[in-house]
C-alpha positions in Angstrom: 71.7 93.8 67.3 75.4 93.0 68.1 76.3 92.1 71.2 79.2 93.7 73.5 81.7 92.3 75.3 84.8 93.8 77.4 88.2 91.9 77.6 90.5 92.1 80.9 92.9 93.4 78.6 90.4 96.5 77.9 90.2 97.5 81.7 94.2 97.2 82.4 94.3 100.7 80.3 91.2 102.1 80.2 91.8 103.8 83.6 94.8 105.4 82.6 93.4 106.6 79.4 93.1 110.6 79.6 89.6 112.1 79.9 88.8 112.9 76.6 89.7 109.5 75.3 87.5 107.9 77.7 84.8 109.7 76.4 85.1 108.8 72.8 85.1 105.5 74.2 81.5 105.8 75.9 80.7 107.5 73.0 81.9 105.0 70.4 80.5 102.0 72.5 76.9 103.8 73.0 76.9 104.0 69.3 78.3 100.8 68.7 75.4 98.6 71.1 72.5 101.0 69.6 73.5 100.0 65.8 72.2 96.6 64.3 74.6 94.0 62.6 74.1 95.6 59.0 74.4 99.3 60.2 77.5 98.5 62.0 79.8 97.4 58.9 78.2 100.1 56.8 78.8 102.4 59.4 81.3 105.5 58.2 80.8 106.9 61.9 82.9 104.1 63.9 84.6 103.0 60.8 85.6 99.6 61.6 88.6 98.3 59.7 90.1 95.5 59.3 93.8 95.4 60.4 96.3 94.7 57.5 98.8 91.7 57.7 96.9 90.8 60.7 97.6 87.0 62.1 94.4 87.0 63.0 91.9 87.7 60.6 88.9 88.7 63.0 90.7 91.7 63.8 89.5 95.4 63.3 89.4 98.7 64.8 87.2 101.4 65.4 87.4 105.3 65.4 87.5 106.0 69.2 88.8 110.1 68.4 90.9 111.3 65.8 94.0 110.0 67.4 93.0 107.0 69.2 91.6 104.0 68.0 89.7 100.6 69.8 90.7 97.3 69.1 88.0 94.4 68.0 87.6 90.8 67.7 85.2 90.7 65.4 82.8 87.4 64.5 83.7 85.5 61.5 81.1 82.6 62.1 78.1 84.6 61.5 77.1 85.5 65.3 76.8 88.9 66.4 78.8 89.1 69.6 82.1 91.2 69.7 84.9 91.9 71.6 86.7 95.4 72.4 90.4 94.3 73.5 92.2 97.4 73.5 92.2 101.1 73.1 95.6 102.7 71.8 96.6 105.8 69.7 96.1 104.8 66.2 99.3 103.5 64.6 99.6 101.6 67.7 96.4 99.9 67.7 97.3 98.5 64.2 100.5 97.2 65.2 99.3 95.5 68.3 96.4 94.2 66.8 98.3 92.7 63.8 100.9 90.6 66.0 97.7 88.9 68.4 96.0 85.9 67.5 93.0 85.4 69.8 92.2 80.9 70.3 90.4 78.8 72.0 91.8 76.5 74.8 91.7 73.1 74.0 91.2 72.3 77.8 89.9 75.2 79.3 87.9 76.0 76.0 88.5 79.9 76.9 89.6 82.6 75.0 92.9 83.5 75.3 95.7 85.8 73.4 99.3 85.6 72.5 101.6 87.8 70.1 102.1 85.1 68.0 104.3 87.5 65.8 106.6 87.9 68.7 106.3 84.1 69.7 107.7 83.3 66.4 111.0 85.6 66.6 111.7 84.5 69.9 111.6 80.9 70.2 114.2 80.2 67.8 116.7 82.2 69.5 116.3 80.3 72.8 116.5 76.3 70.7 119.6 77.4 69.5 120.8 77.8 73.5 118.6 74.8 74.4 120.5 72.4 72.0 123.7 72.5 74.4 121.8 73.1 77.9 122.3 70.6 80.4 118.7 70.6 81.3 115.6 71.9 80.4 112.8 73.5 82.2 109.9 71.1 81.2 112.0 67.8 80.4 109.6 65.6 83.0 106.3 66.5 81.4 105.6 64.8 78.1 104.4 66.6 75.0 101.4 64.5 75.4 100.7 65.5 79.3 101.1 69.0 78.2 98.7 69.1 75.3 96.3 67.5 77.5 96.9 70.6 79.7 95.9 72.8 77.1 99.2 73.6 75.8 99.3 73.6 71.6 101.4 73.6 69.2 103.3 77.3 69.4 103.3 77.4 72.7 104.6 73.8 73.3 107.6 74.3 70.8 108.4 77.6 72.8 108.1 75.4 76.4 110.6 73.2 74.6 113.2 75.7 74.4 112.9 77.1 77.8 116.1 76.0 80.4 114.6 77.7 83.6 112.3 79.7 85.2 114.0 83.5 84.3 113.4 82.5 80.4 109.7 81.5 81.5 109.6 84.8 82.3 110.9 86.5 79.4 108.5 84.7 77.3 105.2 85.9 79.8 103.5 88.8 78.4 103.3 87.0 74.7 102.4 83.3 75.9 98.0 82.9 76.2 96.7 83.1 79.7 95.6 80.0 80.6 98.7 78.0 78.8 101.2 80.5 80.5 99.6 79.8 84.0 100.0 76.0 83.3 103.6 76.1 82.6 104.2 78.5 85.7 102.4 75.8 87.8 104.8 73.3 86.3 107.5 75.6 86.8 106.9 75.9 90.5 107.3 71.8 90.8 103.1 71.2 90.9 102.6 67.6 89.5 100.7 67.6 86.1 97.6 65.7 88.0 97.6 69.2 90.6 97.9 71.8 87.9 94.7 69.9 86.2 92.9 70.4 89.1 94.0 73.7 90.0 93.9 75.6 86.6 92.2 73.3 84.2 89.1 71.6 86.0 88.3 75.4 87.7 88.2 76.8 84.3 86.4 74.3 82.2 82.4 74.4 81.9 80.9 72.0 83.5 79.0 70.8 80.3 81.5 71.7 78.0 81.3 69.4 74.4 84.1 66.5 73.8 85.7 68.8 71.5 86.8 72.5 71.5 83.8 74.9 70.0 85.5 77.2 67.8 82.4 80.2 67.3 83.2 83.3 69.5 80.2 84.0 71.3 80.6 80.6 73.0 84.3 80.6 73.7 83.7 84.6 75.0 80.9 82.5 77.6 83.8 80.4 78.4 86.1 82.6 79.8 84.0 85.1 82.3 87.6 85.5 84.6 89.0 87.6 81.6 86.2 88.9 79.6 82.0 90.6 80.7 79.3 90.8 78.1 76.9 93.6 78.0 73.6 93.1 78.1 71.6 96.7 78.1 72.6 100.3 77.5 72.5 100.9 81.1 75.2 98.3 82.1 77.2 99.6 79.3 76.8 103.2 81.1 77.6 102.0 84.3 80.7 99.8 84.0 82.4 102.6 81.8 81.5 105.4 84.3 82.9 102.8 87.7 84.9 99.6 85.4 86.8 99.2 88.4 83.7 98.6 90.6 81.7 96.5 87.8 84.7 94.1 89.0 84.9 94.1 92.8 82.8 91.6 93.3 83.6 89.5 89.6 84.3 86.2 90.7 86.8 83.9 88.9 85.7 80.3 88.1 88.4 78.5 90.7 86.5 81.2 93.3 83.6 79.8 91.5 83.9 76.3 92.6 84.6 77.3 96.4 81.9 80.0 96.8 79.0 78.0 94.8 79.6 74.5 96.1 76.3 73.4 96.5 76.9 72.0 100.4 80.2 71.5 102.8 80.1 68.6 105.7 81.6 71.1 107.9 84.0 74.3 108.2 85.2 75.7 105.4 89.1 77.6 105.3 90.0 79.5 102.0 93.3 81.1 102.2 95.3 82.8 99.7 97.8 86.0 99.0 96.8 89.8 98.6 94.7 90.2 95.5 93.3 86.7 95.2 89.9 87.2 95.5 88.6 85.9 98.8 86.3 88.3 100.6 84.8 88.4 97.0 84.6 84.2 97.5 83.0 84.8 101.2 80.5 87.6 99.5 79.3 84.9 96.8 79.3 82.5 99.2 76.6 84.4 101.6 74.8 85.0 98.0 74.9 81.0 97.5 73.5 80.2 101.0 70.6 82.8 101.1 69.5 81.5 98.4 69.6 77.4 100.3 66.3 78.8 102.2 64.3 81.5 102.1 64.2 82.7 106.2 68.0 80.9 107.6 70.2 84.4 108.6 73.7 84.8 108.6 76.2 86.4 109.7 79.0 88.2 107.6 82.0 89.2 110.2 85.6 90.3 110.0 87.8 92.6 112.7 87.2 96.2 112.1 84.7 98.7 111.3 86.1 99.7 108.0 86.3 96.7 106.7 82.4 95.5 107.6 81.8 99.0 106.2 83.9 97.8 102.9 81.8 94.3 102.8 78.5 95.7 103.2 79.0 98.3 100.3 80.0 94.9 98.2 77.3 92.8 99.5 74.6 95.5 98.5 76.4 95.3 94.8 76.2 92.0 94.2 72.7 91.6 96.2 71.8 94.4 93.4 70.3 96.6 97.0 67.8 93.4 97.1 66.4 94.9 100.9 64.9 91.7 101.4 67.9 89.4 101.0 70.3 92.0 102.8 67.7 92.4 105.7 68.9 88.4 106.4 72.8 89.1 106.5 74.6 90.8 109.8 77.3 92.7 108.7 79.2 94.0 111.5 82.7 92.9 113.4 82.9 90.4 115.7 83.3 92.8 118.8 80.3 94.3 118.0 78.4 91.4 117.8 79.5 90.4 120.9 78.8 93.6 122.6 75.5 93.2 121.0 75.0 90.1 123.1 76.5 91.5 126.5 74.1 94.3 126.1 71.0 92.6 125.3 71.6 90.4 128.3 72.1 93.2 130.7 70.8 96.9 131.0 74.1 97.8 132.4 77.3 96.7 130.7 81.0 97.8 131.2 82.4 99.7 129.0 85.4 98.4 126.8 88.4 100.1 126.4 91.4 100.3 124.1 94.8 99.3 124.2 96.2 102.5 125.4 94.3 102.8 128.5 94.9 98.8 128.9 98.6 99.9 129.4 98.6 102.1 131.8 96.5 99.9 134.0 99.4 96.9 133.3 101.6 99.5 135.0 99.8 100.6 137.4 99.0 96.9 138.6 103.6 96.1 138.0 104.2 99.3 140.4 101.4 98.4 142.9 102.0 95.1 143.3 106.0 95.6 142.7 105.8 92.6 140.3 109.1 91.1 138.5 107.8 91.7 135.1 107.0 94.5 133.0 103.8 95.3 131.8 104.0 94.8 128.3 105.4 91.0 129.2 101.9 90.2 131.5 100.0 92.4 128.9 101.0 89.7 126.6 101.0 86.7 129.1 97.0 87.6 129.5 96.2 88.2 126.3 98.1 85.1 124.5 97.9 82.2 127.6 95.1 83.5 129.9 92.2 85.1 127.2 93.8 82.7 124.6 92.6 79.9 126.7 90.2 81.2 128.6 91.2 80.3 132.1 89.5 81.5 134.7 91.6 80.5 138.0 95.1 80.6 139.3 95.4 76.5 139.1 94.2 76.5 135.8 96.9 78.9 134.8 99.3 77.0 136.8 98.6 73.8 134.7 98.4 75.8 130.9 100.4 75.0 128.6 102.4 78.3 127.3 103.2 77.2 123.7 104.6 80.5 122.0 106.0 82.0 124.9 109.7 82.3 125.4 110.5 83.0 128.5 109.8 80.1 131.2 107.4 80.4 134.3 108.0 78.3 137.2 104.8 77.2 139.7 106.2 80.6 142.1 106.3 83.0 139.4 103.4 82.2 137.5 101.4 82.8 141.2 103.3 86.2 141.2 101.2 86.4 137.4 98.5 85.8 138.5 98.7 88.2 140.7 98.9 91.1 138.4 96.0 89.0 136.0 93.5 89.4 139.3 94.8 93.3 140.2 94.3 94.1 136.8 90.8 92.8 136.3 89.8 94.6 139.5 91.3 98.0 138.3 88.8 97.0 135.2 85.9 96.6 137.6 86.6 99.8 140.2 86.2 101.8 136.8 83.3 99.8 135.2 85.3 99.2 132.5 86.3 95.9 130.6 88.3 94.9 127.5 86.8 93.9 124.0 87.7 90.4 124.7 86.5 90.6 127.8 82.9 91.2 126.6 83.7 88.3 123.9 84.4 85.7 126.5 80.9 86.9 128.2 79.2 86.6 124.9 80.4 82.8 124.8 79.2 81.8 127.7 75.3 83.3 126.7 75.5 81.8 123.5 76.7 78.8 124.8 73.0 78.3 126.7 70.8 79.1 124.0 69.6 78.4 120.3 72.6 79.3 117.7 70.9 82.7 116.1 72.8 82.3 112.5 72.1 79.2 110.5 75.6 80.3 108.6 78.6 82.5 109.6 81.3 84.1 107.1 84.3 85.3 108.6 86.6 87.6 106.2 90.3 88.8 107.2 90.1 85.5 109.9 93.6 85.8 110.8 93.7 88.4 112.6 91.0 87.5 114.8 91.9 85.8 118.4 90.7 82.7 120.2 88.4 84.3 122.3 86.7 86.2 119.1 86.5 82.6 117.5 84.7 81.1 120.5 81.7 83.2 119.9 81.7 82.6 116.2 81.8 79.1 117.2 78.7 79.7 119.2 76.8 81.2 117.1 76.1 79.1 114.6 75.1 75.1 115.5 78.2 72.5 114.4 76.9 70.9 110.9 77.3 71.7 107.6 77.6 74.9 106.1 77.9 76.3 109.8 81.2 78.4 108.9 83.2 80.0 105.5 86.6 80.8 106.9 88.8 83.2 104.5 92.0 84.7 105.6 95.7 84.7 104.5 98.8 84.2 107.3 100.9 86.4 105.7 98.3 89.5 106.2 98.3 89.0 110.1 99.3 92.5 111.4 97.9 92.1 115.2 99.2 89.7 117.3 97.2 86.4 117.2 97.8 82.9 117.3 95.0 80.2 117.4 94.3 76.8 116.8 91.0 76.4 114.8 90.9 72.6 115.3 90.7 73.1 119.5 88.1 75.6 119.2 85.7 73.2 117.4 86.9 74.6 113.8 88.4 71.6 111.9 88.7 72.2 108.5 90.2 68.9 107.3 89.5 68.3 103.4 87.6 71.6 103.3 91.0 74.1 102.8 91.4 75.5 100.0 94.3 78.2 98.5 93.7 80.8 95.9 97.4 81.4 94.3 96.4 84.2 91.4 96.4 87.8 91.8 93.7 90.1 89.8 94.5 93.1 91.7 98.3 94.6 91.8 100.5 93.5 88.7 103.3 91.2 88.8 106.0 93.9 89.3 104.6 94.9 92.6 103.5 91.5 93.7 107.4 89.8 93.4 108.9 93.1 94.9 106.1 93.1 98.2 106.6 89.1 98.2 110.4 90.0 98.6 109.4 91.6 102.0 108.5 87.9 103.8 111.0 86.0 101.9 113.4 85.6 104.8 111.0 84.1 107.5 108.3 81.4 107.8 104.6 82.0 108.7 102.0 79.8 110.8 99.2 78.6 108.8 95.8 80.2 109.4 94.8 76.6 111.1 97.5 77.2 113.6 99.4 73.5 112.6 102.3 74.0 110.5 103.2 77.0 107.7 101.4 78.6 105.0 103.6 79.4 101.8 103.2 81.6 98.4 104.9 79.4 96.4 102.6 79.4 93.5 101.5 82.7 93.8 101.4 85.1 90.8 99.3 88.2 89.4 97.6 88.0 86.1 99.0 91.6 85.8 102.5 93.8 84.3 103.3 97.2 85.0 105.7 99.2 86.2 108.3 97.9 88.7 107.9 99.8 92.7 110.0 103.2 92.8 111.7 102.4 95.6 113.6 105.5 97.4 115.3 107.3 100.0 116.2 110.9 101.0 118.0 112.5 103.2 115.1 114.5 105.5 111.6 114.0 105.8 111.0 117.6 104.5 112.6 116.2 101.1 111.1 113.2 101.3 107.4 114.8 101.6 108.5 117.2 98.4 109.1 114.1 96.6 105.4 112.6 97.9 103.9 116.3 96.5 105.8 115.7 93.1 104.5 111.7 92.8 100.8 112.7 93.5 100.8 115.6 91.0 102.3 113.2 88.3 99.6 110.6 89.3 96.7 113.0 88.9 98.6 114.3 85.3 98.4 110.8 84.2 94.4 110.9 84.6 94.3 109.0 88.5 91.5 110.8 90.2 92.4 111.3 93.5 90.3 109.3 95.6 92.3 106.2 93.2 95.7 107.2 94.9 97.3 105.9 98.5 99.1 107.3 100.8 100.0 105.4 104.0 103.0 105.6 106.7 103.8 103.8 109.9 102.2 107.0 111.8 99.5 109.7 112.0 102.7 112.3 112.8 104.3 111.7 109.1 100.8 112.2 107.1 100.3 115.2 109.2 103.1 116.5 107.5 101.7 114.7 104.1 98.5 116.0 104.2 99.8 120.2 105.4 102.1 120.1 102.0 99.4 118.2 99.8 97.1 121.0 100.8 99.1 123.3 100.7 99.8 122.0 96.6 96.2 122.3 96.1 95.7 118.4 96.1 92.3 117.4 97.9 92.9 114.6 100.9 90.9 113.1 103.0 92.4 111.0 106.0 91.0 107.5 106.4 90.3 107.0 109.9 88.7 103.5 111.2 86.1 103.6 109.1 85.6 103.4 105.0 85.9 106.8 103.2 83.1 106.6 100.1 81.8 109.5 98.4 84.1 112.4 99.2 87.3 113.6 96.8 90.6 113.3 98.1 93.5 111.5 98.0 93.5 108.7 100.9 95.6 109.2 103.8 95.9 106.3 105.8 97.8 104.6 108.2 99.9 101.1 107.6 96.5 99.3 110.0 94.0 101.1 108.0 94.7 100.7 105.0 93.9 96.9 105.2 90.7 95.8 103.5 91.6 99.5 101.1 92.7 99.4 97.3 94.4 101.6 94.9 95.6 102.3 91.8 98.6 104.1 93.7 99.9 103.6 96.9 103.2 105.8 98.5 104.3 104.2 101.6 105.7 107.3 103.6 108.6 106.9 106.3 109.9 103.6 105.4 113.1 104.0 107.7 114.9 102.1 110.1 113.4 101.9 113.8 110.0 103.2 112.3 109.1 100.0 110.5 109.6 97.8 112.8 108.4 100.2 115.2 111.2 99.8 117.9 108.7 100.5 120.7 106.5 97.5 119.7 109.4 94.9 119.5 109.4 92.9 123.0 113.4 92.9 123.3 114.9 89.2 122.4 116.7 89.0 125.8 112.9 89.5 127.1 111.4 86.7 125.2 113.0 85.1 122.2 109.8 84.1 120.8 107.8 86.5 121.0 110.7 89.1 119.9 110.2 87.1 116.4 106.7 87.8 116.8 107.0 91.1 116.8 109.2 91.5 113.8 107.0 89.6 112.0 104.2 91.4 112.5 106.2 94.4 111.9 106.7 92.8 108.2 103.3 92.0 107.9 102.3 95.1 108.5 104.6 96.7 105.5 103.6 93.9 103.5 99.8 95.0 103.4 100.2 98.4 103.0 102.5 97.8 99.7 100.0 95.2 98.0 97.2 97.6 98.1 98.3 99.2 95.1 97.2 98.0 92.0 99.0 99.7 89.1 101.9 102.1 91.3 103.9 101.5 94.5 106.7 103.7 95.8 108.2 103.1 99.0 110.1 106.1 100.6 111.9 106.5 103.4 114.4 109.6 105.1 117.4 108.7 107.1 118.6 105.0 106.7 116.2 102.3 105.1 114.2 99.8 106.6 115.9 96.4 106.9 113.2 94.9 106.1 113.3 96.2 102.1 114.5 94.4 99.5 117.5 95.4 97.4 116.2 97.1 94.4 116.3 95.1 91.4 
């Protein structure tokens, strides 16, 4: 019986594919796995062709409807397994099919594609301008050093005739996969020794042969980032009914190497852009250690409800709903937690309260006490010097350091602080009530006197959390190996806070690792969102020095981000109505499409006129919204840990994003002014990478400045 597989290639358009043709596809593919080897090529019903003047004579296609057809590598080495590539209307599909030729890497050994019709025509045009360029791209790197780099003949005489990085470019939707990410590497000033490591060593089989294997059931096993075999009827059903879920929790072979590393000497910090895969590293990760021991529990943790909701609905997937294995993971935020420990120590524990009602006390403490600061400066001052280092008296406050903070405190007026810090915590206690990390400092101190209850703890989204959130982590798993997976990414950090893993017990020394490709939003939207942080620096996740996304890249193309601007909101929701009902045209179901702004005000408006059009929403609000039909309405801090095909980022404008209100002025604070902004950029920076295929950004009035020039 031949054997299926599914190329990356495959997925990019099967979602946009219209209804009908997505059926034929089941259809064809049902009929396809049910048929043996002989009945196939007899078969009048698929009618698999082979593809005239085809540079690679393994390819055919197959009747999908009367219109459309699918795309095949077919064996020519006697095996049964075959691969669908592509699905395109039918004079298309035998265009694109003849210009591909589908090889194996010579160091990677996986399959990879290139229009090598295209290749051809191209590379000539760009030696003629190489003969009198003053320098060219790859002039360092031998031709032996790239051939050992899996770079062959085509492509190397292409590399060749490449000046700088913009013809790199050009050349990137027809060079193979794995040779293209090589010479971006290269590109980006990695050493040849790093881009082996990095690309090649992640990606080669462990007990891969001396030489290249050339049969295509092997070299399809070779390259599980970029291609999934079938094995049953009922997988077939299922990843053509969800294909986008069969993949959440797909993990690439340099996520491979972190995740399933048989044991780490200590802490564990894997950091890396949007897109890159590392809460699906932390989920394979906690699949890796349960199965170390057969009783050891762990806990899974990030920072809000939605997203443990998010990891748990992943972790049952790739468990495969295994009740006895999930019964061993916690999957729940780190304040919870904690308030799990508060409570269980005492029958009657305060109540924690948000940041609003955290405010008005701060005021009422400033005008009671008729203190020299505002309360949004000793709001700050509590949160970043006094929780962040957990003092507990007036001299240890008067001896802190106050890295981070701006505006200098004498011995006088840091008494005149602490003050407010004291008046403030007893407004907490008159009301039985107490802050989040409040209860997480509590929870320290109980764990700190007892057995650790988690033989491992995984922490997703870490850099959001704050030091007192870390402390409990810290206690509740005993100091060894394997004792914590850290994944996060600096550039993502949309609350405001700043830690030093290494003084908290977390040292991650020669057990950091960065993840620099994309597999979620295409390359269009990933340059034009990476625009957003290009003007300022951001602390590494560590806390000691800056994180960078040099490097980075999606895997992706598509279309470039609509960026716009109108003149009122009313137009600019009109415009939103029109987007959404193109979107849905093109085949997006609704639940696949976005919509975020800085505030719940503008997607009230959003959500009246989308209703009012007829278009299904459903508002996203602190927790995951699975199950019910709508389009998502979300906003900018919710819609982290969310994907979509589509994202609209509503409102855009200038003293909404940054939010003016939430910007300490620079007079105030230099420091933390900066801070701010950058959280503020953050911020927009999430919401526009959680599209995958579609990003417009839209504003009324004048524009952000923190958007990009359209290109």
């Amino acid at each position: 019986m031949p054997r299926l597989a599914f190329a990356q290639s495959f997925w990019d358009g099967y979602d946009t594919l219209e209804k009908p043709v997505r059926a034929g596809v089941r259809k064809a593919m049902a009929k396809f796995q049910a048929m043996s080897a002989a009945e196939l090529n007899a078969d009048k019903g698929l009618h698999l062709e082979s593809v005239e003047n085809a540079r690679d004579r393994r390819m055919r296609t197959i009747r999908i409807t009367d219109f459309w057809r699918g795309v095949v590598l077919a064996p020519d080495d006697g095996s049964d397994t075959f691969l669908l590539v592509n699905v395109l209307p039918h004079d298309d599909a035998y265009t694109w099919a003849a210009k591909r030729l589908y090889s194996a890497n010579s160091a990677t050994r996986a399959l990879e594609v290139r229009n090598a019709v295209a290749l051809d025509e191209l590379t000539p045009l760009y030696e003629t301008a190489a003969r009198t360029a003053p320098r060219l791209l790859f002039a360092d790197v031998s031709d032996g050093t790239l051939r050992e780099l899996g770079i062959d003949d085509q492509v190397l005489r292409a590399a060749r005739s490449m000046v700088d990085k913009a013809q790199l470019e050009a050349f990137s939707t027809l060079l193979p996969e794995d040779q293209l990410e090589v010479l971006q590497y290269l590109a980006e000033g990695f050493s040849p020794e790093e881009v082996y490591r990095d690309v090649v060593a992640v990606r080669r089989p462990a007990d891969a042969p001396a030489e290249p294997v050339e049969d295509l059931a092997t070299v399809i096993g070779n390259t599980p980032a970029r291609i999934r075999l079938v094995t049953g009827p009922q997988e077939l059903e299922e990843i053509l009914e969800k294909p986008f879920a069969a993949w959440r929790v797909f993990l690439h072979p340099s996520q491979r190497r972190v995740a399933y590393r048989a044991s780490y000497g200590g802490p564990v910090q894997v950091t890396g852009g949007p897109g890159t895969g590392k809460t699906v590293a932390a989920l394979h990760r906690v699949k890796h250690l349960l199965g170390r021991s057969e009783d050891g529990r762990i806990l899974l943790t990030t920072y809000t409800n939605a997203l443990a909701a998010g990891l748990r609905d992943m972790l049952g997937l790739l468990l495969d709903e295994d009740e006895k294995l999930l019964a061993r993971v916690d999957v729940t935020t780190v304040d919870a937690f904690a308030n799990g420990i508060v409570r269980a120590d005492s029958a009657v524990a305060p109540k924690p309260i948000g940041d609003r009602e955290q405010r008005q006390l701060w005021e009422k403490a400033v005008k009671q006490l008729h203190l020299p600061f505002t309360a949004q400066f000793l709001a700050q001052e509590y949160r970043h010097v006094v929780l962040g280092q957990n003092l507990r008296d007036l001299d240890a406050y008067l001896g802190a350091s106050r890295r981070g903070r701006g505006t200098g405190l004498g011995p006088a007026r840091r008494r005149e602080v602490w003050r407010g810090v004291e008046r403030f915590e007893q407004l907490l206690r008159d009301r039985r009530e107490t802050t989040h990390l409040r209860i997480c400092a509590r929870a320290a101190e109980l764990l700190a006197g007892r057995p650790a209850p988690y033989a491992h703890v995984v922490v997703d989204e870490a850099q959001d959390l704050h030091p007192g959130q870390w402390r409990v982590l810290r206690a509740a798993v005993s100091p060894g190996p394997d004792d914590l997976f850290v994944t996060g990414d600096p550039h993502q950090r949309i609350y405001d806070s700043r830690v030093s893993l290494g003084s908290l017990g977390i040292t991650t020394s020669g057990r950091s690792f960065r993840l620099r490709v994309n597999y979620r939003s295409t390359e269009e939207i990933l340059a034009w969102s990476t625009r957003l942080l290009a003007p300022v620096t951001v602390d590494a996740l560590e806390g000691e020095g800056t994180d960078s996304l040099s490097g980075y890249r999606s895997v992706l193309h598509g279309r470039r981000p609509q960026v716009q601007g109108y003149r009122t909101q009313k137009e600019e929701i009109e415009g939103l109505v029109e987007r959404v009902r193109a979107l849905l045209e093109e085949g997006l179901a609704p639940h696949e499409i976005g919509v975020c702004a800085r505030f719940n005000l503008s997607l009230d408006a959003a959500e009246e006129k989308l209703t009012a059009a007829g278009v299904p929403v459903l508002r996203v609000r602190g927790q995951a919204a699975q199950g019910t039909e709508g389009v998502r309405l979300a906003t900018m801090h919710a819609m982290k840990g969310l994907e979509f095909r589509a994202v609209s980022v509503l409102g855009a404008a200038e003293g909404t994003v940054p939010f003016a209100r939430e910007i300490t002025p620079r007079e105030a604070d230099p420091l933390q002014h900066e801070a701010d902004l950058l959280r503020e950029r953050c911020l927009l920076f999430v919401a526009c990478t959680r599209a995958r295929e579609a990003l417009s950004v839209t504003w009324s009035g004048t524009a952000s400045p923190f958007l990009p020039h359209v290109a």
